[in-house]
C-alpha positions in Angstrom: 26.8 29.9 12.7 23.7 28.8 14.6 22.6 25.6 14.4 18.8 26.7 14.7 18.6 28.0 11.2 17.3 25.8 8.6 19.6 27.0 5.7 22.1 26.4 7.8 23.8 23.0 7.3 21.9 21.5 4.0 24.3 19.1 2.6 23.9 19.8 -1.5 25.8 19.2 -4.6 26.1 20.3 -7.9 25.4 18.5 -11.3 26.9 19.1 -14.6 24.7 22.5 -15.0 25.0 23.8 -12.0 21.7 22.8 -10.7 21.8 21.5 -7.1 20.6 17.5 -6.3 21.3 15.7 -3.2 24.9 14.2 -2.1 28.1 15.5 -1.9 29.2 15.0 -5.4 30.9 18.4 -5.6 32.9 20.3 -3.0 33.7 24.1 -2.8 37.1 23.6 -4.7 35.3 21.8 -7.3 32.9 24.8 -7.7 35.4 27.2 -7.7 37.3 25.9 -10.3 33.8 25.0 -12.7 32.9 27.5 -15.0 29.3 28.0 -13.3 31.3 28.6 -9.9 33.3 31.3 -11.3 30.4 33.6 -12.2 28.2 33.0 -9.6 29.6 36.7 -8.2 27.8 38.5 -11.2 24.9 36.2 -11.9 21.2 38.0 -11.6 19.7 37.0 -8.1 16.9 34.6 -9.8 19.5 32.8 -11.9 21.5 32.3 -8.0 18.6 30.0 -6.6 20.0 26.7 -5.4 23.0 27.5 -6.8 25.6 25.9 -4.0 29.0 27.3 -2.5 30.1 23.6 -1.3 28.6 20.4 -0.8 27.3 22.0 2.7 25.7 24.8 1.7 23.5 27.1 -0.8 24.2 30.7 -1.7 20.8 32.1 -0.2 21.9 30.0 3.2 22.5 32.3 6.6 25.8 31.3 6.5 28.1 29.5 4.7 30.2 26.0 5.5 32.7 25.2 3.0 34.9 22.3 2.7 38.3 21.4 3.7 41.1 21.5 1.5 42.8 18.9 3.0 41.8 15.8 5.3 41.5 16.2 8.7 41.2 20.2 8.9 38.2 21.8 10.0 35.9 23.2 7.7 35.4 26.8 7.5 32.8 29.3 6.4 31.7 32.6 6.9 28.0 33.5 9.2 25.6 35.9 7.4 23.2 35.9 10.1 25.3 39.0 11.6 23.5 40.5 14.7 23.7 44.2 14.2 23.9 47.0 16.8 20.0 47.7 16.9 19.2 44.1 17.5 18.5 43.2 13.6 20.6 40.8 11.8 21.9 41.6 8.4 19.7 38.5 6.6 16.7 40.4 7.5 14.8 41.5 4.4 15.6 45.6 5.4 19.4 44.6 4.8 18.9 42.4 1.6 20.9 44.9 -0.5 23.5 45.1 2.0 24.0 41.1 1.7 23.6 40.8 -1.4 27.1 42.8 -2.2 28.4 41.2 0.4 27.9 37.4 -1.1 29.2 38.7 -4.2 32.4 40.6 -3.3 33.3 37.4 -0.6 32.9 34.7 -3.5 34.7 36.9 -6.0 37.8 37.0 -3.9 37.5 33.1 -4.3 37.5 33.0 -8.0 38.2 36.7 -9.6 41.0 38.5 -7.0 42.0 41.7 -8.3 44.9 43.7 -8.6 47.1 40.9 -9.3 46.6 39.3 -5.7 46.2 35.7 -5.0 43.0 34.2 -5.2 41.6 33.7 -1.4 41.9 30.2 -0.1 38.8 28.3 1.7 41.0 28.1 4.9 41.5 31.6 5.3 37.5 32.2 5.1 37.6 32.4 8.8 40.0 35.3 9.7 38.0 37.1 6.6 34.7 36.6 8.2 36.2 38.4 11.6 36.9 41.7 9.9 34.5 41.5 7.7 31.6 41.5 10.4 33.8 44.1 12.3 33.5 46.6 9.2 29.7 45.5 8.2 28.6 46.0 11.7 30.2 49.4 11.6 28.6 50.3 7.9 25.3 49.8 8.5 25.6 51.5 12.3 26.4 54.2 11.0 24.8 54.3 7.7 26.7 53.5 4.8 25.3 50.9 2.8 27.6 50.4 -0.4 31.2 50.4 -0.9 30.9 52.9 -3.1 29.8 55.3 0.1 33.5 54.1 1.8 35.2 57.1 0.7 38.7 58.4 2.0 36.6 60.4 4.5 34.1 57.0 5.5 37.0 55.0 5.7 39.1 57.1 8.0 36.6 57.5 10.7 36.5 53.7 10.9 40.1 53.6 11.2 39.6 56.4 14.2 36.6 54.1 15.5 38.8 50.5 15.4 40.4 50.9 18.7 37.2 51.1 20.5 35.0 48.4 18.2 37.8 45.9 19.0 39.0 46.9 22.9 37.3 48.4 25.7 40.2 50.0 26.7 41.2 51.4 23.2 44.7 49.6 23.3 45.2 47.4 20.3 47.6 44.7 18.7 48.9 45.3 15.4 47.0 41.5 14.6 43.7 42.9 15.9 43.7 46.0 13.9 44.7 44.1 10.6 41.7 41.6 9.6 38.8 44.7 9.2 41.6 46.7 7.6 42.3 43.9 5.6 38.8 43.5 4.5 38.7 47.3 3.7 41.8 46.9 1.4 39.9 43.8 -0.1 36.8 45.7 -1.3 39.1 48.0 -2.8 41.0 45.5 -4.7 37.6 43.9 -5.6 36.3 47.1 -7.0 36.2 45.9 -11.0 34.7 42.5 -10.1 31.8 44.5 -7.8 31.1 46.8 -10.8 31.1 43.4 -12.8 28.3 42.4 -10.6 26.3 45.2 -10.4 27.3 46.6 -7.4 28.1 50.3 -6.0 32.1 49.8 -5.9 34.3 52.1 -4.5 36.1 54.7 -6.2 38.8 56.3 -4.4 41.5 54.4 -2.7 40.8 54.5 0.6 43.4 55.0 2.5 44.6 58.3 0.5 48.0 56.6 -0.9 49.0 54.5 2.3 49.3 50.7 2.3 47.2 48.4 4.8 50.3 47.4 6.6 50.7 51.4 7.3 47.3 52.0 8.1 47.6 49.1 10.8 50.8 50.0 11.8 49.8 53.8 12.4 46.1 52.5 14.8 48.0 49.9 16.7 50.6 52.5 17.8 48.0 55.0 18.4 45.8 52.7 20.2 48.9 52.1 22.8 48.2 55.4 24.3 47.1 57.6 21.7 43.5 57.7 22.2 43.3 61.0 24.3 40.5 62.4 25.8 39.5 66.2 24.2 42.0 69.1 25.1 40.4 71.3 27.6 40.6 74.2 24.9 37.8 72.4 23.2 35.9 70.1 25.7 35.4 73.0 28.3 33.1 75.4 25.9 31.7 72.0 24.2 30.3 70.7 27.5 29.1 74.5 28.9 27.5 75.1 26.1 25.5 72.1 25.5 24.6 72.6 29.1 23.3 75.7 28.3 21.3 75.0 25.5 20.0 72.5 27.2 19.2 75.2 30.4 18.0 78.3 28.2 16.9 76.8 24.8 15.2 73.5 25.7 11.4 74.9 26.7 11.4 76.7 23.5 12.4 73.9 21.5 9.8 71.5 22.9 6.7 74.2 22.9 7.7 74.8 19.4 8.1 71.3 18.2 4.8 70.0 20.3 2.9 72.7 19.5 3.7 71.5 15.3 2.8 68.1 16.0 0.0 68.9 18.1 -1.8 70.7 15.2 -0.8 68.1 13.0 -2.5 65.3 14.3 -5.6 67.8 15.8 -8.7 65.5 16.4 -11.2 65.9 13.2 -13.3 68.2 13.1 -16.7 68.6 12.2 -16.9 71.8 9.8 -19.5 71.3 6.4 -16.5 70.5 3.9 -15.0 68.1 5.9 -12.8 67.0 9.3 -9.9 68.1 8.0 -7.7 65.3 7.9 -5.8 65.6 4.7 -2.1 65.7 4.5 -2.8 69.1 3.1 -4.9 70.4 5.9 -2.7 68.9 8.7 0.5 70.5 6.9 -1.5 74.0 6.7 -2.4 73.6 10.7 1.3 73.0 11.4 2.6 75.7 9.4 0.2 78.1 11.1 0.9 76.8 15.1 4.5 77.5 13.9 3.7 80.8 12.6 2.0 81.5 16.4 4.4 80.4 18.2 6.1 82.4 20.6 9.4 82.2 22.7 8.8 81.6 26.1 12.2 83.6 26.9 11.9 87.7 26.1 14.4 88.8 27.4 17.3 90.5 25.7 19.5 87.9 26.2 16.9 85.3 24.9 19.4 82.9 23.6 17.4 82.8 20.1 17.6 86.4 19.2 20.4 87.4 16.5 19.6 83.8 15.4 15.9 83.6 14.4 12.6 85.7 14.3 9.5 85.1 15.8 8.0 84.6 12.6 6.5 81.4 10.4 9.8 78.8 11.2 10.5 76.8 8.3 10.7 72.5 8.5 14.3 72.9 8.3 14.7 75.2 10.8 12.6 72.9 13.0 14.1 70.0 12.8 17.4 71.6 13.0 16.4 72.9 16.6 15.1 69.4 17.2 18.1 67.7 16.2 20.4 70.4 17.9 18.9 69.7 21.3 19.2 65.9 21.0 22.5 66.5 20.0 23.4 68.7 23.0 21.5 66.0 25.0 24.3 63.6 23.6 26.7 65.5 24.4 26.0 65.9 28.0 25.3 62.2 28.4 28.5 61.0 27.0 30.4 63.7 28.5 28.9 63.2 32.4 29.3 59.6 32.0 31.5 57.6 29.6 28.7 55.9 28.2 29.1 54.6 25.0 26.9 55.9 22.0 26.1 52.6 21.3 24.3 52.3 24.8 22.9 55.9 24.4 21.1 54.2 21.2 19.8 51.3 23.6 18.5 53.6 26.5 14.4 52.4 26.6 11.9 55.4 27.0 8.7 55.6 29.8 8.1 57.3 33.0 8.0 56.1 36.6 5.4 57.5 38.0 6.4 57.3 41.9 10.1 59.0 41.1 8.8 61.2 37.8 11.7 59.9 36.7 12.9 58.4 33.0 12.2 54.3 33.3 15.8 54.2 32.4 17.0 55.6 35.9 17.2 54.2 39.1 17.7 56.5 42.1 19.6 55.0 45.2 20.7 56.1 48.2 24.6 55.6 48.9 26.4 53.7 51.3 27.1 56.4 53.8 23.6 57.9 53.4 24.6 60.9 52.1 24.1 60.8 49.0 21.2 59.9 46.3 23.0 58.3 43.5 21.1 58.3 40.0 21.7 55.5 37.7 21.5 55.1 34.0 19.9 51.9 32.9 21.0 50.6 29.2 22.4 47.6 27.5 25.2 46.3 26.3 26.1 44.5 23.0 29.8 45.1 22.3 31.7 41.4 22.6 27.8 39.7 23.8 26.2 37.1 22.3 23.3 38.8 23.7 22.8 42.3 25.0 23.1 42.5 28.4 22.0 45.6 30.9 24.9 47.9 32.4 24.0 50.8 34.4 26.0 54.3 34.6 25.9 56.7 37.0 24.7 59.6 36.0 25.5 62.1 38.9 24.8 62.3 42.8 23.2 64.8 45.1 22.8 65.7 48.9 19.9 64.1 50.4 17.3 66.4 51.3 18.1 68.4 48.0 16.2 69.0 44.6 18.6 70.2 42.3 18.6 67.2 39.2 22.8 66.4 37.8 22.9 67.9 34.1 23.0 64.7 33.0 19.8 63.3 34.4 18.1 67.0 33.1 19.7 66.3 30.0 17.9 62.9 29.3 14.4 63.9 30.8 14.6 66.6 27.9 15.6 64.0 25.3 13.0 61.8 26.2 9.9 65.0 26.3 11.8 65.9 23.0 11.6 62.6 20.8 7.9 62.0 22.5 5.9 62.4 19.4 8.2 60.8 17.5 8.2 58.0 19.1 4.7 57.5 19.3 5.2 57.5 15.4 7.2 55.1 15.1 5.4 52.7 17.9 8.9 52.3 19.8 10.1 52.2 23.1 13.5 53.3 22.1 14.1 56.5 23.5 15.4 57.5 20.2 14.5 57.0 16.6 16.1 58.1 13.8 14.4 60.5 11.5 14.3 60.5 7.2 16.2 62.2 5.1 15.1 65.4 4.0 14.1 68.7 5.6 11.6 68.5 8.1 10.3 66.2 11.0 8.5 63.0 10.4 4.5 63.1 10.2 4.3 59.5 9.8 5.5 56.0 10.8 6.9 55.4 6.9 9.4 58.8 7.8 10.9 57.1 10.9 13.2 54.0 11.7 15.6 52.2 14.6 18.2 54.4 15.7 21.8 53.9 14.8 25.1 55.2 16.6 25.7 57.2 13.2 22.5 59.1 13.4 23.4 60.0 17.3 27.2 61.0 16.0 25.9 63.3 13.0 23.4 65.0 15.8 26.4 65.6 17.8 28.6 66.9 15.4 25.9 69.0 14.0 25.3 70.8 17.6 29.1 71.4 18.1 29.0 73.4 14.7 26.1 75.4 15.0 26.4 76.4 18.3 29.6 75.8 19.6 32.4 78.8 18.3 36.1 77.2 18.4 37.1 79.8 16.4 38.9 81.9 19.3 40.6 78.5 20.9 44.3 78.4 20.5 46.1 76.7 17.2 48.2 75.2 20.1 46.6 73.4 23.6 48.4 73.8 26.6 49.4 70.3 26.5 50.2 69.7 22.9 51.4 66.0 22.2 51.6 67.4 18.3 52.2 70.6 16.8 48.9 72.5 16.3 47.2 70.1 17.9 43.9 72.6 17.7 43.9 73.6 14.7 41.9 70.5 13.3 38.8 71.8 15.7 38.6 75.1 14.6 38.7 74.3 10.3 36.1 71.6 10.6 34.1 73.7 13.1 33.9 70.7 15.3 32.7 68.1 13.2 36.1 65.9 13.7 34.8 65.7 17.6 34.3 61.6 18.1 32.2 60.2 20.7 34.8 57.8 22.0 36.8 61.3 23.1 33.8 61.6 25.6 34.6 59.2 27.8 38.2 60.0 28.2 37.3 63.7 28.2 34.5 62.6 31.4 37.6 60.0 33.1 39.6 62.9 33.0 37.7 65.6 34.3 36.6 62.9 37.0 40.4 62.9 38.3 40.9 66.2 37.8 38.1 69.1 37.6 39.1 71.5 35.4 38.2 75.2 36.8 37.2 76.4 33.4 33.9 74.3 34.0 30.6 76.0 34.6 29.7 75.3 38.0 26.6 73.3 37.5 28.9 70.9 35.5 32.5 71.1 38.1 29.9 69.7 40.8 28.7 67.3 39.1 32.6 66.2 38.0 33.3 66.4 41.6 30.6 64.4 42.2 31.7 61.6 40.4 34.9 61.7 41.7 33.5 61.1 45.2 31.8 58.0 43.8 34.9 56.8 42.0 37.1 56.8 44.8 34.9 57.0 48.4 32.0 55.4 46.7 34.2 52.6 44.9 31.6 52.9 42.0 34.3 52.4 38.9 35.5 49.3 40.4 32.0 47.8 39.2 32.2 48.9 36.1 35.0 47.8 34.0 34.4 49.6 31.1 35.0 53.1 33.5 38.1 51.3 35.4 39.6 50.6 31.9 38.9 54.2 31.0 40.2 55.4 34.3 43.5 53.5 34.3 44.1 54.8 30.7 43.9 58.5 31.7 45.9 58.0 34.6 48.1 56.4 32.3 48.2 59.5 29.7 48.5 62.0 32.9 51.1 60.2 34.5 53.2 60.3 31.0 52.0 64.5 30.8 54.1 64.0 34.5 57.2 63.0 32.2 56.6 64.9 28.9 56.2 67.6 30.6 58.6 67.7 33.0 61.4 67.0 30.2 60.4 69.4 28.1 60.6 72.6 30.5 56.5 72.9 30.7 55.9 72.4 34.7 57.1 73.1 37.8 56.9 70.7 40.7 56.8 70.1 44.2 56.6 67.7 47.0 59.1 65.0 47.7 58.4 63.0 44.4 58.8 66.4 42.9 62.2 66.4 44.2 63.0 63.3 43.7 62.1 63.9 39.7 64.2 67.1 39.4 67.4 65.1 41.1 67.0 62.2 37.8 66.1 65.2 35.3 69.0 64.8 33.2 69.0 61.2 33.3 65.2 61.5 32.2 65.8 63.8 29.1 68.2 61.3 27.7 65.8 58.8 27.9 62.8 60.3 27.1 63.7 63.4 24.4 63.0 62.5 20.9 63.4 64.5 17.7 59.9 65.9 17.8 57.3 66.7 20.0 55.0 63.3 19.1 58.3 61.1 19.3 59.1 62.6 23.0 55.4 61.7 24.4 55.5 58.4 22.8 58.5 57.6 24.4 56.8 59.0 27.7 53.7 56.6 27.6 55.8 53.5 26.7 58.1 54.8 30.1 54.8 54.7 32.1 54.0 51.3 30.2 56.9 49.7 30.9 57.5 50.5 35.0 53.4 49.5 35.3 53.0 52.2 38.1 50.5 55.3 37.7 50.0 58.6 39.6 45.9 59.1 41.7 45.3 62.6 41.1 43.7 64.7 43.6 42.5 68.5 43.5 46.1 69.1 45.7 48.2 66.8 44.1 48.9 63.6 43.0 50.2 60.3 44.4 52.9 58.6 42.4 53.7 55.9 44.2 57.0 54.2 43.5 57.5 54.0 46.7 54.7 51.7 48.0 56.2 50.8 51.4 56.0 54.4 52.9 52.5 55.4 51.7 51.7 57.8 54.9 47.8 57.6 54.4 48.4 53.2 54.5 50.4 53.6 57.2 48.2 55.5 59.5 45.3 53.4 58.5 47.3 50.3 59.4 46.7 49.0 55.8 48.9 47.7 52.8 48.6 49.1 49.6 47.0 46.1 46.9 50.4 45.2 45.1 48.5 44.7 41.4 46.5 48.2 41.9 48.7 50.5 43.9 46.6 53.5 45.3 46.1 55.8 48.3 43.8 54.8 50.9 41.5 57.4 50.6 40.0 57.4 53.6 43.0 58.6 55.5 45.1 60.9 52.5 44.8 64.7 53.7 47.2 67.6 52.0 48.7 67.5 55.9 49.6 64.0 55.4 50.3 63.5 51.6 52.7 66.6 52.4 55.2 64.5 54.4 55.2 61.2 51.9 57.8 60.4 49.8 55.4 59.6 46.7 53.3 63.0 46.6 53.6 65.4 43.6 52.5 68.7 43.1 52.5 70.4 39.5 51.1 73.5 38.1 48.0 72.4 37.8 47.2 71.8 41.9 49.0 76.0 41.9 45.2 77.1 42.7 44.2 75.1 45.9 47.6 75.8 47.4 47.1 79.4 46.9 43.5 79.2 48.1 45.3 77.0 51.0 47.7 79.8 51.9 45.8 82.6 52.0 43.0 81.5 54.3 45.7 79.9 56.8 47.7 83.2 56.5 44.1 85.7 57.0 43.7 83.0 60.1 46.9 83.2 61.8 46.8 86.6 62.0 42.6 86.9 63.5 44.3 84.7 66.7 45.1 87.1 70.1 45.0 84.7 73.4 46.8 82.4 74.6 44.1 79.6 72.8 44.2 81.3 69.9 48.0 81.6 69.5 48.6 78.1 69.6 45.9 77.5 67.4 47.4 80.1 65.0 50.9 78.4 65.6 48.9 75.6 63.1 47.7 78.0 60.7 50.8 79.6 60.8 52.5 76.0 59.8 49.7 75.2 57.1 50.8 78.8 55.3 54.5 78.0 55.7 53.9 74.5 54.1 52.2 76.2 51.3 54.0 78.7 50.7 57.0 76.4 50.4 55.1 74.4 47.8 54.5 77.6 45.9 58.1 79.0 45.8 58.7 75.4 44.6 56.0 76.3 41.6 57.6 79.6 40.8 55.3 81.4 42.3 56.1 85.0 43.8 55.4 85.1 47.4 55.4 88.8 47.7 53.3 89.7 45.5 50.9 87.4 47.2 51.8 89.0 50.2 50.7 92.1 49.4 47.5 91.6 48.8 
């Protein structure tokens, strides 16, 4: 509670009546226990004027102090003046109906606590005023405004959300889960006393049956290495085909949706009945550009035919292109970066004019020269008192080249997209949110600040529309739960959240997957040159947090795995994994499938030590002293970060250390690895070229060894 507010502090007191005179005649207990102080939660707003809460403060004040129940503790209270995610605070007048509810259901636990639960006590105001600005903060981000909106369905993606409001890394304690769950289970219990008052209440329990101590039990447990990025089966056709539309439908899109506004706002004209300025007219000009309109792409394949005709569009189907391309926009940003939503929503608009770039990126060029580096500029708010910048990168390329990272292309198209609209609402947001109903905005009344709800609903709404998961599996290849796919393909998508983004882009930056188009496997390669070569993550924490808790997840697929018959492996920490198998199934088997990778991430927990994954294997260093690539750099591996020295790990070398693993998953670069070795051995006549085939002939045997190791049938491979 800031001291600069003038509401903030006023020392007051009650009289007989209620009414509020100077001196501190009357503390909160006092109040609570009078018969005006116990129905000041359902008085009418006019009749609440000067009312007072304690001898410190009035019930219109920012924030409120109470008194202490007992000498010599400190006073609490609870702050209204609650910065929210777009830089408002909830006293502002836009927010009024928020706060009022809030005041109301706070003070009722006080002195009407329902469901037969004890009335809350003035020293437990603090801890109340934590969750509760954890779950307002949330509410009004992403648009729910009542407690009667917290349905089963509201509440549960909050519960989904907690680990990443309260950690960076997602990992959370059982305490820090249990105040804005708390509060949640408090607005339920105060549901007859909010009715009482006036208020939208909830209606439906929201947990669907489960107690608050279960609900926290079951995100604390999940948050210790539950929070998984998105299986491939559903991240790999999310990501190409938001690229795509992105590629093939974007021009369209923003001809169509220009060309609309355009005629809208035409310049008056000067015909004998008049400019033509109405609302009417400019509606009738819009409808008619729209009815012009034509695709830019005729081909066959146009990506709009089978889908719609060039014919008049209607609003709806306009703004559904509109908000389909900022959603695939999204999607590409979070997914090529790890950004946050929340900073997506803080990204500022404008052009520099010497790079032709977005404001909001920075080009660089990298430290060996290779390399221009593009960075995304954005803020912060998460844990500030203020927000503060953070940049991102958004992707690298050659020097010399012109080829633009998806993910740069994917914001310059966001921000030519929300142009007009943000001319309307006199921003310099790159987004703004748009009104409810059917079409786009025509005026600055029909637009407002842009929340991380409004970005999640556009996201969600692309992944449905355009992305088909009905052919995915029930089952990924890497199940941690039965089914684990079926979830995807019933709600078409729409249970996607935007914290599995940046585990989904951590993950594919340790590991490319091969089902990635290539526009988007380069740029994933990309950024695993700057996370390792580059040393990029390591100045940005939020990415290192990310980046540890994949390798923490893949280190435990290592285990899970391994345990449950699912891999192959090879290398010398292969071997040394197959000799302790046994010994591993005892202690890592459960009864089911979610009990036996449970006990595999608490195993990774517990020893502290994770696997660097490489496109040929990984390093899994338990053996720290004997790391080849350290010992022909002449280094020592960090003992609180244990991790190859890139500089100096080849296949050759990692081949001959004890720590290196090879699974299934590295099967295609030793087969790629074989085959050009084998095809070169045998090109090689002279004497030069024999000894230079003896070391082809060596790189083949060494692969092929690794492959036998895989299961993998060498003669049919010969034969080819």
């Amino acid at each position: 509670m800031g001291s600069n507010s003038p509401k903030m502090y006023r020392r007051v007191a009650l009289s007989d009546t209620g009414a509020a005179k100077n001196g501190p005649d009357w503390t909160t207990q006092r109040i609570v226990m009078s018969p005006v102080g116990r129905s000041l939660y359902y008085l009418e707003n006019d009749q609440l004027v000067d009312k007072a809460v304690s001898s410190f403060s009035l019930w219109h004040d920012h924030g409120w102090t109470f008194d202490t129940e007992t000498a010599g503790m400190e006073r609490t209270g609870i702050n209204w003046h609650i910065k929210l995610e777009d830089g408002s605070y909830l006293t502002d007048s836009n927010n009024a109906d928020v706060l009022n509810w809030s005041r109301r259901f706070v003070w009722s636990l006080l002195v009407a606590p329902g469901d037969g639960a004890s009335a809350l006590s003035v020293s437990s105001i603090d801890s109340l005023s934590v969750g509760f600005k954890t779950l307002i903060t949330w509410m009004i981000a992403n648009q729910y405004r009542t407690p009667a909106e917290l349905t089963p369905d509201a509440v549960s993606e909050f519960c989904d959300d907690l680990p990443e409001l309260l950690s960076d890394t997602g990992e959370v304690s059982e305490s820090q889960v249990w105040l804005p769950i708390r509060t949640v289970s408090q607005l339920w219990k105060q549901r007859r006393a909010l009715t009482k008052a006036g208020c939208e209440a909830m209606a439906k329990h929201p947990f669907n049956g489960e107690t608050a101590n279960e609900v926290q039990l079951r995100i604390a447990t999940r948050g210790r290495g539950w929070i998984l990025p998105l299986p491939d089966e559903v991240a790999i056709p999310l990501l190409n085909r938001a690229h795509w539309f992105v590629e093939v439908a974007s021009n369209d899109i923003l001809e169509l949706v220009h060309q609309m506004y355009e005629a809208y706002f035409q310049e008056p004209g000067t015909h004998k009945n008049g400019g033509g300025i109405s609302r009417h007219v400019s509606a009738k000009r819009a409808k008619t550009a729209s009815l012009k309109f034509r695709f830019l792409d005729r081909s066959a394949e146009a990506w709009w035919r089978g889908r719609f005709e060039e014919r008049d569009f209607t609003s709806e189907e306009i703004r559904s292109l509109f908000v389909d391309l900022a959603g695939a926009s999204i999607a590409i940003l979070q997914g090529g970066t790890g950004v946050r939503i929340s900073e997506i929503a803080a990204i500022f608009a404008g052009l520099d004019e010497e790079s032709g770039l977005p404001s909001a990126v920075e080009k660089r060029i990298s430290a060996s020269g290779l390399f221009e580096m593009f960075y995304l500029r954005s803020h912060i708010a998460k844990g500030e008192e203020s927000p503060r910048k953070v940049e991102w990168l958004m992707g690298m390329r050659l020097v010399g080249t012109e080829i633009l990272p998806p993910v740069v292309t994917a914001l310059i198209i966001a921000q030519k997209l929300f142009d007009p609209v943000r001319w309307l609402a006199g921003t310099e947001r790159m987004f703004v949110s748009l009104p409810p109903g059917s079409g786009l905005p025509k005026s600055e009344a029909g637009v407002g600040p842009i929340y991380s709800g409004h970005l999640r609903d556009w996201l969600r709404g692309f992944i449905e529309r355009w992305v088909d998961l009905n052919e995915i599996p029930d089952q990924s290849s890497r199940p941690y739960i039965l089914n684990d796919l079926v979830e995807y393909k019933v709600s078409k998508g729409r249970c996607v959240k935007p914290t599995q983004f940046r585990k989904t882009f951590a993950s594919f930056a340790i590991h490319v997957s091969s089902g990635l188009i290539p526009a988007l496997a380069m740029h994933f390669k990309h950024m695993s040159h700057a996370m390792t070569e580059q040393g990029y993550i390591g100045s940005n924490p939020i990415l290192l947090a990310d980046r540890d808790s994949i390798a923490a997840q893949r280190t435990a697929s290592i285990f899970f795995d391994l345990v449950g018959g699912n891999t192959a492996v090879a290398g010398k920490r292969g071997a040394h994994l197959l000799e302790n198998l046994e010994e591993a199934r005892k202690l890592l088997l459960g009864n089911t499938v979610a009990a036996t990778w449970k006990n595999s991430v608490e195993l990774v927990q517990k020893i502290g030590v994770t696997a660097w994954f490489q496109i040929d294997g990984a390093c899994l260093p338990f053996d720290s002293e004997n790391m080849l690539c350290h010992k022909d750099a002449g280094t020592r591996p960090n003992a609180i970060n244990i991790q190859p020295n890139h500089e100096f790990r080849r296949p050759s070398t990692c081949g001959g250390c004890d720590n290196y693993l090879i699974t299934a998953q590295n099967r295609s670069f030793w087969l790629k690895r074989y085959i050009e070795n084998k095809v070169a051995a045998r090109e090689h006549g002279s004497l030069e070229s024999i000894l230079s085939g003896a070391v082809f002939e060596k790189r083949a045997a060494v692969a092929g060894a690794w492959l036998r190791m895989l299961g993998e049938d060498m003669k049919d491979i010969d034969a080819i």
